[in-house]
N, CA, C and O of each residue as an XYZ file, in Angstrom:
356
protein
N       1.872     11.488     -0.835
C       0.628     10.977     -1.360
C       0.926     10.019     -2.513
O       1.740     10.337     -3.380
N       0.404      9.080     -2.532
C       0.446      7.803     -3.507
C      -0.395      8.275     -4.851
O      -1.453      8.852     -4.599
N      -0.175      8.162     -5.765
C      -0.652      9.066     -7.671
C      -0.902      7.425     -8.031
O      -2.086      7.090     -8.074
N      -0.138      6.636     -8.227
C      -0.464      5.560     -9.727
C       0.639      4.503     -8.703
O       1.667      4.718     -8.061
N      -0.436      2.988     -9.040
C      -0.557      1.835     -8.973
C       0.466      1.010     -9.894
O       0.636      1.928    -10.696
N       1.027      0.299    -10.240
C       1.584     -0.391    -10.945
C       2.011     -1.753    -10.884
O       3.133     -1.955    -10.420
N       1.396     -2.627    -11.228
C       0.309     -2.694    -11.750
C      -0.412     -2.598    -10.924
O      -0.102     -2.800     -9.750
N      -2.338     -2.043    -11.578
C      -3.141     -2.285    -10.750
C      -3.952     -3.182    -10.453
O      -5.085     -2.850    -10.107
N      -3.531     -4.742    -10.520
C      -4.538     -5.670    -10.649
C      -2.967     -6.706    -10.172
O      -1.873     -6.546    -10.713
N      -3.222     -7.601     -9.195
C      -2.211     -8.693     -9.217
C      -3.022     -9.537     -8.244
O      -4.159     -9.410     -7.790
N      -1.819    -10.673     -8.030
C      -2.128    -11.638     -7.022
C      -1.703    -11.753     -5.822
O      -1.266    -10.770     -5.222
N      -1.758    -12.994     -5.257
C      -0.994    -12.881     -4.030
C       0.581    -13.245     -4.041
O       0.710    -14.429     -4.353
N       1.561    -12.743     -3.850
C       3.214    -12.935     -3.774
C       3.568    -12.325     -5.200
O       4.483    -12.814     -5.863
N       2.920    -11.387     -5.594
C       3.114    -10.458     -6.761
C       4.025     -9.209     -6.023
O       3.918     -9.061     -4.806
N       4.690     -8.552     -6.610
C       5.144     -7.076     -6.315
C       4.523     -5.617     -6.872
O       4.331     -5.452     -8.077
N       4.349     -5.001     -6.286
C       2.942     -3.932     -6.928
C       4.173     -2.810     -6.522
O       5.041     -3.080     -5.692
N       4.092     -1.436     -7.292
C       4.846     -0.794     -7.024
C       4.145      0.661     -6.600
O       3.423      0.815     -7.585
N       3.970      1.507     -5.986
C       3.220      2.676     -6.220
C       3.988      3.787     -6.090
O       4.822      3.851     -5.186
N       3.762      5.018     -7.168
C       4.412      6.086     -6.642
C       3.819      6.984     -6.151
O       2.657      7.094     -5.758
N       4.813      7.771     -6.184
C       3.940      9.447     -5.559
C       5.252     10.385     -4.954
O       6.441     10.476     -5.261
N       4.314     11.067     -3.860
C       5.514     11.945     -2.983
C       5.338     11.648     -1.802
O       4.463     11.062     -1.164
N       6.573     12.274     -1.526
C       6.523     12.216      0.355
C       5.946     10.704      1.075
O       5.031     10.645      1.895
N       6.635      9.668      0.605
C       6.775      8.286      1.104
C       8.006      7.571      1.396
O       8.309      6.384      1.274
N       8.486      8.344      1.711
C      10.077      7.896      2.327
C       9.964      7.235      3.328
O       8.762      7.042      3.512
N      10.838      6.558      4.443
C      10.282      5.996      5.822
C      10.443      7.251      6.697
O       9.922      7.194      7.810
N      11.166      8.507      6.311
C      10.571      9.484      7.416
C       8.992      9.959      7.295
O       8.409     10.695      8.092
N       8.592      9.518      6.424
C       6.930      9.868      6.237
C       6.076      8.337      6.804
O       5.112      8.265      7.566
N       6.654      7.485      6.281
C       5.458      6.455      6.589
C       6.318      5.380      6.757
O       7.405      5.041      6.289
N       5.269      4.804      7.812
C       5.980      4.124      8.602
C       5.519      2.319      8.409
O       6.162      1.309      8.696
N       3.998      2.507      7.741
C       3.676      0.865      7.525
C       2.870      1.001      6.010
O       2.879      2.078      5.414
N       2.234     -0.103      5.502
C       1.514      0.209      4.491
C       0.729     -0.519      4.413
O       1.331     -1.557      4.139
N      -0.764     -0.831      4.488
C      -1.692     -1.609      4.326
C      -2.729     -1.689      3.029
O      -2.865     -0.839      2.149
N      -3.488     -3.082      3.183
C      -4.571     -2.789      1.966
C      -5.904     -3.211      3.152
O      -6.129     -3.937      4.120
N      -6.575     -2.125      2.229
C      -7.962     -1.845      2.997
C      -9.144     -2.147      2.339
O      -9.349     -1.742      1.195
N     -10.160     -3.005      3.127
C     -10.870     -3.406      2.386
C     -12.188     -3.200      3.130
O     -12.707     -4.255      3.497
N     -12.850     -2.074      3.436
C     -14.395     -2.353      4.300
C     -13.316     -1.801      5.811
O     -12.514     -0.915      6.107
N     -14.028     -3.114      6.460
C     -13.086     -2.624      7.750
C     -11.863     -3.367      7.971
O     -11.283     -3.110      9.026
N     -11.341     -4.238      7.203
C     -10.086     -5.039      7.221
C      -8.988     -4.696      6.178
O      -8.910     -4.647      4.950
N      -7.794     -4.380      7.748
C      -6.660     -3.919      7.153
C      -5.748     -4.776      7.040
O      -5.798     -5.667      7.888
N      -4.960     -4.834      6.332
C      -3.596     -5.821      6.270
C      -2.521     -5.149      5.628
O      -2.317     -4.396      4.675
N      -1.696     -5.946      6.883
C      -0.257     -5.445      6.683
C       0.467     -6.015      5.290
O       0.394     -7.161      4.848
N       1.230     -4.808      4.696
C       1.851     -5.522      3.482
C       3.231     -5.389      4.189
O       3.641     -4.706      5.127
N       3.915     -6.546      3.158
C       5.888     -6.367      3.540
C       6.186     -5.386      2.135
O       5.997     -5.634      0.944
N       6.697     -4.249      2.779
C       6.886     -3.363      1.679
C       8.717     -4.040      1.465
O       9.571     -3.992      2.350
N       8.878     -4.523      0.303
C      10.326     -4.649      0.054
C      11.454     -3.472     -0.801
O      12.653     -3.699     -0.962
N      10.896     -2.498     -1.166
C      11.618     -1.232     -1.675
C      10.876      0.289     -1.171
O       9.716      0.466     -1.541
N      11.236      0.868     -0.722
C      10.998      2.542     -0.325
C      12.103      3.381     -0.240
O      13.222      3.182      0.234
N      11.327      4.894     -1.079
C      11.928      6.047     -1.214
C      10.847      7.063     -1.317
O       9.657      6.809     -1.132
N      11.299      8.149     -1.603
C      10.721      9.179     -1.175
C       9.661      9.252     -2.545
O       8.952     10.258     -2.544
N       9.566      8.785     -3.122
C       8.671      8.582     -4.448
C       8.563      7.594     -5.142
O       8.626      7.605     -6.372
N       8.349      6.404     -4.290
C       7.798      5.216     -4.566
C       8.114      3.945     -3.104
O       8.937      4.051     -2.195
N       7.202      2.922     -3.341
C       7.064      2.520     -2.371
C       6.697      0.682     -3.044
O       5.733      0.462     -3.777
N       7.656     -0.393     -2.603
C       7.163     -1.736     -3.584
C       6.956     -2.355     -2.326
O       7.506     -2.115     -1.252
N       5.887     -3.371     -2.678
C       5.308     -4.304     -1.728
C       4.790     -5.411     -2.276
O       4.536     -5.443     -3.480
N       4.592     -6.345     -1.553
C       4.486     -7.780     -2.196
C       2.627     -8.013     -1.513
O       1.936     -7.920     -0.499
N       2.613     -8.184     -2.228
C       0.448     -9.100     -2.129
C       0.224    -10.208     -0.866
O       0.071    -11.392     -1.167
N       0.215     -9.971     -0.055
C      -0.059    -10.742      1.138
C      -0.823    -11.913      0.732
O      -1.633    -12.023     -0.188
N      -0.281    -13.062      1.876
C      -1.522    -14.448      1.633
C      -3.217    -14.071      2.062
O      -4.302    -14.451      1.623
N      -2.820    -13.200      3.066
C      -4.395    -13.005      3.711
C      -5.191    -12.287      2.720
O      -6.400    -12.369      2.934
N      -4.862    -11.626      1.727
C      -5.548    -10.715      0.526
C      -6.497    -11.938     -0.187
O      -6.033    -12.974     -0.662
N      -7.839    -11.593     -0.151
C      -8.661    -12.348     -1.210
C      -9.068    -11.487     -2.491
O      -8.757    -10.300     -2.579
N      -9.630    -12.019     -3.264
C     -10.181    -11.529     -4.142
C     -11.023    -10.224     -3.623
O     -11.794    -10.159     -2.665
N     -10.567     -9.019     -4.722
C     -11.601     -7.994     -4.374
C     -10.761     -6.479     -4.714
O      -9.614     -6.576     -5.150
N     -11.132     -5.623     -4.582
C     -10.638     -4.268     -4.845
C     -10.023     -3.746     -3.198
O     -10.450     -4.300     -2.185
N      -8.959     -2.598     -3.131
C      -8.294     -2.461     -2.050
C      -7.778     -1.634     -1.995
O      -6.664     -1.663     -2.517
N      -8.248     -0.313     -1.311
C      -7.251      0.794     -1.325
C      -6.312      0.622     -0.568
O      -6.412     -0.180      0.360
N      -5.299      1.264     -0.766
C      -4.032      1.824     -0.476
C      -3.862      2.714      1.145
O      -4.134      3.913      1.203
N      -3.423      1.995      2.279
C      -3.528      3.134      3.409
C      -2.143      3.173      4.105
O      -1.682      2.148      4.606
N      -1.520      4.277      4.135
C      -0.223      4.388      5.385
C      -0.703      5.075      6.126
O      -1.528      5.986      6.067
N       0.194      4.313      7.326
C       0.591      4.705      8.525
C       2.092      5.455      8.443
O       3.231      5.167      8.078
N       1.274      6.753      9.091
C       2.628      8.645      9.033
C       3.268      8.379      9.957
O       2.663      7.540     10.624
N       4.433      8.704     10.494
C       5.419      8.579     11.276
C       5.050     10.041     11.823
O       5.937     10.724     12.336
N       3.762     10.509     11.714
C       4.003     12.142     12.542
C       4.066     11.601     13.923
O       3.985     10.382     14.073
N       4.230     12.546     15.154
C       4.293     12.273     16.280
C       3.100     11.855     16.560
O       3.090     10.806     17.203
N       1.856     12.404     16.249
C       0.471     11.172     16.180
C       0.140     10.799     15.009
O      -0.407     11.503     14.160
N       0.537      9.392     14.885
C       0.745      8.596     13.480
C      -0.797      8.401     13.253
O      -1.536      7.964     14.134
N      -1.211      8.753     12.028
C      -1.988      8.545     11.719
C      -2.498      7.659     10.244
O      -1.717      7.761      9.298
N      -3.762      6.809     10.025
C      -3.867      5.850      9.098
C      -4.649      6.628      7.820
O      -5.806      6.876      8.159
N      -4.362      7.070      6.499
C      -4.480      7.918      5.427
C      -4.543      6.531      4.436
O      -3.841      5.567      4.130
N      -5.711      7.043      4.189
C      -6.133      5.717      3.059
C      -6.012      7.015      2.015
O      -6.320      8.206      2.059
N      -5.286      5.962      0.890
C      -4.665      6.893     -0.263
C      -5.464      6.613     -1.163
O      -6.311      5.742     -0.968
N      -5.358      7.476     -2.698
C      -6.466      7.726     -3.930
C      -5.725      6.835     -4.757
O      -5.439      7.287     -5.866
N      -5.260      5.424     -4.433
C      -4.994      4.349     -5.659
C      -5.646      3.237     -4.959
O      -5.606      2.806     -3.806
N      -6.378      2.854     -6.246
C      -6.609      1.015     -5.544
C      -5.741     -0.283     -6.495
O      -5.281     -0.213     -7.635
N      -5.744     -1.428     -5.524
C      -5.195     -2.643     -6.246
C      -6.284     -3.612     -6.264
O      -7.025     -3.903     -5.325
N      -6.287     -4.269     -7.942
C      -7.576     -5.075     -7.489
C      -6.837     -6.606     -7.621
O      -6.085     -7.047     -8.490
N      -7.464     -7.317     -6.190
C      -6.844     -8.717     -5.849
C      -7.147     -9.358     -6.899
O      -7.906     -8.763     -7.664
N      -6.694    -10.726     -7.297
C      -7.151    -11.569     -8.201
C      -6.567    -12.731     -8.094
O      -5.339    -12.811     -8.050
N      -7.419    -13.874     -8.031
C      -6.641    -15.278     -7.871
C      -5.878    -16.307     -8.795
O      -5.383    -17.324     -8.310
């Protein structure tokens, strides 16, 4: 589960870092930002089992965005997590 944002406010081609537990790649397998009904894929560039870094996609506009992985259980499922990032241009 994802705890704290860091930072929680960036742009696009920023690096945001989040921690928590149990986010290793045997737990999760993608990481998106969610907004309403539009998901987007982030390029996560660092993961471990208690933290997870990703870079701010071009497709991200302005706006607030929770946090959702995709589980590597045998039915992977999409878990929108209790941190948000808020976009900013």
């Amino acid at each position: 589960m994802m705890r704290v944002c860091d930072p929680a406010q960036g742009k696009v081609g920023d690096i945001i870092a989040v921690s928590g537990e149990n986010l290793g790649k045997d737990r999760v397998a993608e990481v998106f930002l969610t907004k309403g009904t539009e998901d987007i894929k982030v390029d996560v560039v660092a993961q471990s089992k208690t933290l997870v870094k990703f870079k701010v996609p071009p497709e991200a506009t302005e706006g607030r965005y929770a946090i959702t992985v995709l589980t590597t259980t045998s039915i992977p499922q999409l878990i929108e997590q209790p941190v948000l990032l808020n976009v900013t241009r």
